[in-house]
N, C-alpha and C positions, 0 to 999 in steps of 0.2 A: 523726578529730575527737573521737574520745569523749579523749581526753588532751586536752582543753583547759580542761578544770574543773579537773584539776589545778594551774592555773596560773593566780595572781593577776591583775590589770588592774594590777598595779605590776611584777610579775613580769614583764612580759609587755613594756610598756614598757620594762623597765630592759634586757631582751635585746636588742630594737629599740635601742637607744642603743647596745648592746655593740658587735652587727653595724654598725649606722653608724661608730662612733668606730673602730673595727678594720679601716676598708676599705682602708686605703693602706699598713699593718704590714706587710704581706706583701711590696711592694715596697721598701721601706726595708732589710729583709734580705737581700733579692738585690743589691740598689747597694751596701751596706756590704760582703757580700761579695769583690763584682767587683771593689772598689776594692782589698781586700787580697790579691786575687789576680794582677791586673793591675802593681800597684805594689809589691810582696813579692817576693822571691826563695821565698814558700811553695808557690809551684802546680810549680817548677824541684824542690822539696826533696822535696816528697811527695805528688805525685803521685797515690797512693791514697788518702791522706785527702782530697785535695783532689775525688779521683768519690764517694768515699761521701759525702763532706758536702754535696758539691753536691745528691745526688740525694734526700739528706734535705730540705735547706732546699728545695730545688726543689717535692717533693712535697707537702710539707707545707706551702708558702705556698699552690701552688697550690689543693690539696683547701681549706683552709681558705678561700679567694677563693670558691670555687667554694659554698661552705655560706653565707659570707656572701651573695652580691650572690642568693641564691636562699631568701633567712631568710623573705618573706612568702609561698611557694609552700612551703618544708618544714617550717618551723616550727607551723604551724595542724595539721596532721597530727600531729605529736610532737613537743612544746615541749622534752622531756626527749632525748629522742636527740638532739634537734640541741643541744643544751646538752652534752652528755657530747661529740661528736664534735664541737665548736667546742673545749672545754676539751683533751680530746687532742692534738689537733692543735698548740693553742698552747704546752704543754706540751712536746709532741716538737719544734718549734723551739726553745725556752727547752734544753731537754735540749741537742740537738745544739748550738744554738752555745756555750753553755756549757763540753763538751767541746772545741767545736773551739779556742777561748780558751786551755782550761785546754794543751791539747795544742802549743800556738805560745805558751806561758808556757818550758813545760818543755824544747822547743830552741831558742828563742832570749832566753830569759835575760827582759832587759830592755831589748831591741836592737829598733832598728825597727819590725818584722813584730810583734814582742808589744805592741810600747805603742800602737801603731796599733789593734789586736784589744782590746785589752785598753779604748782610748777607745771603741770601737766598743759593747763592751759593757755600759759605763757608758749612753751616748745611747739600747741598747735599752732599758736597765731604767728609767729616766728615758720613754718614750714609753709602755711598757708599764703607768705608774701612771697615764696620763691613758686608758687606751684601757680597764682592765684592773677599775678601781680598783671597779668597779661590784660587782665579786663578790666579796669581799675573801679567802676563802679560795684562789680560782685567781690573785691575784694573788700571795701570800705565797708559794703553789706556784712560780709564773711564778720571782720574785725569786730566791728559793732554788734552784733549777733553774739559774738563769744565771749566779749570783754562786758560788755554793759552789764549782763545779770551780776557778774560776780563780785563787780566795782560795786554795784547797788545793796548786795548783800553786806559788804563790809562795812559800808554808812550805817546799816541796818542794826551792826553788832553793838555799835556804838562804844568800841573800846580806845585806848591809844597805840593798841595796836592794829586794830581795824583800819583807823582813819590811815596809818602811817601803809599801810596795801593797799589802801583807796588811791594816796595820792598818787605812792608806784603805779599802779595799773591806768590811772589815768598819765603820767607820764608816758609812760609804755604804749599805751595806743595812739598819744601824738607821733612818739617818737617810727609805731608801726607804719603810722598812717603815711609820715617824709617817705620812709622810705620804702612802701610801696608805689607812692606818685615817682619817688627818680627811678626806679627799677620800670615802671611802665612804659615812661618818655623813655630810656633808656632801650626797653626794647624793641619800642616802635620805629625809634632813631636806627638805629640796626636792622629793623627789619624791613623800613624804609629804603636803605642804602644797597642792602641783597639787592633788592627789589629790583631798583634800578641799577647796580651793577650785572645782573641777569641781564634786563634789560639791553642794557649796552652791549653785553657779551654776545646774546642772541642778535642784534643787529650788526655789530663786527665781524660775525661770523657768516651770517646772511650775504654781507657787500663782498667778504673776502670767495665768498665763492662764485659769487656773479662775477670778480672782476676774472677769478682762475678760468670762468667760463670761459669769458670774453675773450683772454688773452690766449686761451688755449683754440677758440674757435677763430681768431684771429691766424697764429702761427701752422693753425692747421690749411687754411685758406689760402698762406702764401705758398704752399709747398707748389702747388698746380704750375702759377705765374712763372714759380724759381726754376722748377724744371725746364719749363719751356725757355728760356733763358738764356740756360746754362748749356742745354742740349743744339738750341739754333747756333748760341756762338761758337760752341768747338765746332761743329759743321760746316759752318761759316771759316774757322780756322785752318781746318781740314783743307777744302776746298779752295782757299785761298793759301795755300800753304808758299808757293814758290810765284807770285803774283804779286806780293803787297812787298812794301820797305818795310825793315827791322824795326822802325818804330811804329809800325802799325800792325805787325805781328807780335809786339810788345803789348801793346792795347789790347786786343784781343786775348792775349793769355792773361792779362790784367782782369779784366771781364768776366772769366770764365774761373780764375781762383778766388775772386771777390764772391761770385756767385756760389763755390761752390760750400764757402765762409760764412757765406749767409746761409748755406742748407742746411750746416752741420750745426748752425747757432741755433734754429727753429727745431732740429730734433731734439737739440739738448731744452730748450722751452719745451715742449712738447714732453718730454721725459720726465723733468721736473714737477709741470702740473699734473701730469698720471700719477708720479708719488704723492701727490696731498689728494688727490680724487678717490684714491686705491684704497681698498678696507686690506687693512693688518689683515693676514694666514700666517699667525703663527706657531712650531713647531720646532722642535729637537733638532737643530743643525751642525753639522760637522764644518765649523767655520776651517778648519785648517785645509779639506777637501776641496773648498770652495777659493779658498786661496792658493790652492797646486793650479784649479783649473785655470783662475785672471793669468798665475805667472805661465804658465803655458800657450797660453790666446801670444802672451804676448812674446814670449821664445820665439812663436811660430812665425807672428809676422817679421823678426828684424833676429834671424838666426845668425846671422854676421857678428850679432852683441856680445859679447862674454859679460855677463853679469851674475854674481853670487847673489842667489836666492835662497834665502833660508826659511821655511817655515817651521814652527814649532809643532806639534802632532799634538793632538787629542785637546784643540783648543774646542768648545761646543758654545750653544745658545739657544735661549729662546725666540726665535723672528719670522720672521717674514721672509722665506728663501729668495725669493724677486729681488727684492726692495736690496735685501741687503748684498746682494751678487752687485746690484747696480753700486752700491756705497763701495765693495772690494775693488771691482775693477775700476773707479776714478779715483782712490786711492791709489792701487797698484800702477795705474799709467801716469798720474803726477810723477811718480817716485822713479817710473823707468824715463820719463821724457827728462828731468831737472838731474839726471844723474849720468847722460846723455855723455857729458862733456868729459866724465870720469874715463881713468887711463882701467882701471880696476872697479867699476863699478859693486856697490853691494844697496841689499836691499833684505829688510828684515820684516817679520811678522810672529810677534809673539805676544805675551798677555802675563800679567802678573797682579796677584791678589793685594789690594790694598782698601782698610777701613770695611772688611767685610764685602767689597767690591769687587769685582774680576774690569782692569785694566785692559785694554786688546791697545795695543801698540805696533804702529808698521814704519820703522823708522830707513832711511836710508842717506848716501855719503855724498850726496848730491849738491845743489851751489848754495843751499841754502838758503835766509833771508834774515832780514832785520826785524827783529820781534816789535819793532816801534811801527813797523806795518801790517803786525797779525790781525787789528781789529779790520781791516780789510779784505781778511784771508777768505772768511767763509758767504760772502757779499756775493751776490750777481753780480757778472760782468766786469767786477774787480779785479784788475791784475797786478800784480808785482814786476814783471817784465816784459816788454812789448813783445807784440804780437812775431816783429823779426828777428827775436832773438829765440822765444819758444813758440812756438801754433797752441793754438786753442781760444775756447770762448770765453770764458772764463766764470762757466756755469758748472764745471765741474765738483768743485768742493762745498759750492752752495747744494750741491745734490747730498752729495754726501750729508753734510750737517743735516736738511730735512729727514734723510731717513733714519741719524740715530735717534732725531728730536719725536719722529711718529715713533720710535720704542719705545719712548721715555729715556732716554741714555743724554749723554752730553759730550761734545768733541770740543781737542783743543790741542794747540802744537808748541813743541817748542824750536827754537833752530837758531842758527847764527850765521853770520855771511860764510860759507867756504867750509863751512861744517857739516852740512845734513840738514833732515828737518827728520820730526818724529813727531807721527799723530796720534795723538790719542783718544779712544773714546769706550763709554761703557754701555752697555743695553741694561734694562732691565728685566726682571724678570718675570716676564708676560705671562700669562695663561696660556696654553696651546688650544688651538681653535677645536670644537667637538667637530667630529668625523662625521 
């Protein structure tokens, strides 16, 4: 373990990608082989190159198979041994078939068995810039080790067709060589940019929870002050009730609904950062149960209403029972507060499949709004209409938004002045949490 500081978080990744992209090389040279063996008059001709080679490419795929599929159990131990002993290995293949190329250049000419070996070792050098390209010095090694015998062998033959694979194959390795240097820059440039976009993400994510801390240890802290406050001055109002002038018993109920404005805006803070602090429990929900229970909370308090509720039955999901009772019922009390003013009130909740999707829609006949102000809708604190014409903080539909956004889902409305509005959003479809 103490060899582990020597070695970057890029470093360390880019050998992980080495080992993964590397894992199927080893078979690719044993088939390329078999087939020159099987289909050559080479294995009839010579025999003993054909045991040494084998037992080379043999050994050598294997041992290197063997370092690969074993890189997270040996590599945390010694990131540099297993680097020197992946590079050897790949090397001593690159070496041998190289040899064996150049060796079935030099007796059979341009015949068959060679140009067969001779494609074979083009397709390696070609796999070897996509698997290789990561280390750019063991790949030029790789390259040079593969191409050099067999370039050498063709000068050797001394034909006009020799010379005319020589000048190929040295074309071919300038042309390997480009573009394994722009595949390298290339991955480093990208692995660079991860890097520090993790980076970033990890410390974006770090401040955003300090400031939730902050602001939630904040709002927590004023509840104490606000009570006391709130509870002196109606006391105060109490006791003063038949004492003070009209404009000072005005003041005082002024005080005490300011106050009590400010307690209902710190719970909904308060609420708000519990949804981003809260781990997902997700499970099989009867969203349509869950929306009889918000329209009943809300029948009960203001039974005087006539309003038509209609829910659709056998709506379900996968979520967060909590989380998402909070997103129904600021939904369901937008939609009974903004439809207030209706002679006939209605209010609907139903869901329809679209693009493979399940839709959940809770629309109602209410004063609606100007969609030139929707990108304000789902904002803290944002309102569309003052505070005395409807109550509230205006933290309500930003709740909402957060808890489809912790599903993975998306919301969004449509409406028009004197129309309605209708919200839409979808979940996704989460895992259920193990029991």
């Amino acid at each position: 373990m103490g060899h582990q500081s020597d070695i970057s978080p890029a470093q360390q990744l880019a050998d992980d990608d080495l080992a993964r992209r590397s894992r199927l090389s080893g078979v690719a040279y044993l088939t390329l082989f078999a087939i020159i063996i099987f289909f050559t008059p080479y294995a009839g001709d010579h025999p003993l190159a054909v045991s040494l080679v084998s037992a080379l490419i043999v050994f050598s795929a294997v041992a290197r198979a063997l370092l690969i599929f074993q890189f997270n159990r040996l590599y945390p131990r010694n990131p540099s041994l297993w680097l020197h002993c992946f590079t050897l290995l790949s090397l001593a293949l690159a070496t041998t078939w190289g040899l064996f190329c150049a060796h079935a250049v030099l007796h059979y000419s341009l015949q068959w068995t060679a140009m067969l070996t001779l494609l074979s070792t083009a397709g390696i050098a070609s796999g070897a810039i996509t698997t290789l390209s990561i280390r750019k010095s063991l790949t030029i090694a790789f390259l040079t080790l593969l191409l050099l015998p067999p370039t050498v062998a063709s000068i050797a033959v001394q034909t006009r067709e020799s010379f005319a694979v020589t000048l190929m194959f040295i074309t071919y390795y300038a042309f390997m060589f480009v573009v394994a240097r722009n595949i390298h820059s290339a991955y480093w440039r990208a692995m660079n940019n991860s890097l520090l976009l993790d980076r970033r993400s990890r410390e974006l994510e770090a401040s955003n929870r300090e400031l939730e801390s902050y602001s939630y240890s904040i709002a927590h802290d004023l509840r104490t002050p606000l009570r006391s406050i709130i509870g002196f001055s109606q006391i105060l109002r109490d006791r003063l009730d038949h004492r003070v002038s009209a404009e000072e018993a005005d003041l005082l109920e002024r005080i005490v609904n300011a106050g009590k404005r400010m307690a209902a805006l710190i719970d909904d803070i308060l609420q708000l950062s519990r949804i981003t602090r809260r781990d997902l429990q997700t499970r099989n929900l009867d969203l349509s149960e869950l929306a009889r229970t918000q329209a009943a909370a809300l029948t009960r308090a203001e039974p005087q209403r006539s309003v038509d509720i209609r829910i659709q039955p056998g709506l379900r999901a996968m979520a967060d029972p909590r989380l998402i009772s909070v997103a129904l019922q600021n939904l369901f009390e937008n939609a009974w507060k903004f439809t207030r003013e209706r002679e006939r009130a209605e209010i609907c909740f139903s869901a329809n499949q679209h693009e493979e999707r399940t839709v959940y829609c809770l629309s109602d006949n209410g004063m609606g709004f100007d969609m030139v102000h929707a990108g304000k809708l789902f904002k803290p604190f944002e309102r569309l209409q003052s505070q005395e014409e409807f109550s509230g903080t205006g933290i309500g539909l930003a709740t909402v938004q957060r808890v489809i956004q912790r599903h993975g889902g998306q919301i969004w409305a449509e409406s028009a002045p004197g129309q309605g509005s209708r919200f839409y959003f979808t979940l996704e479809s989460l895992p259920e949490a193990p029991g």
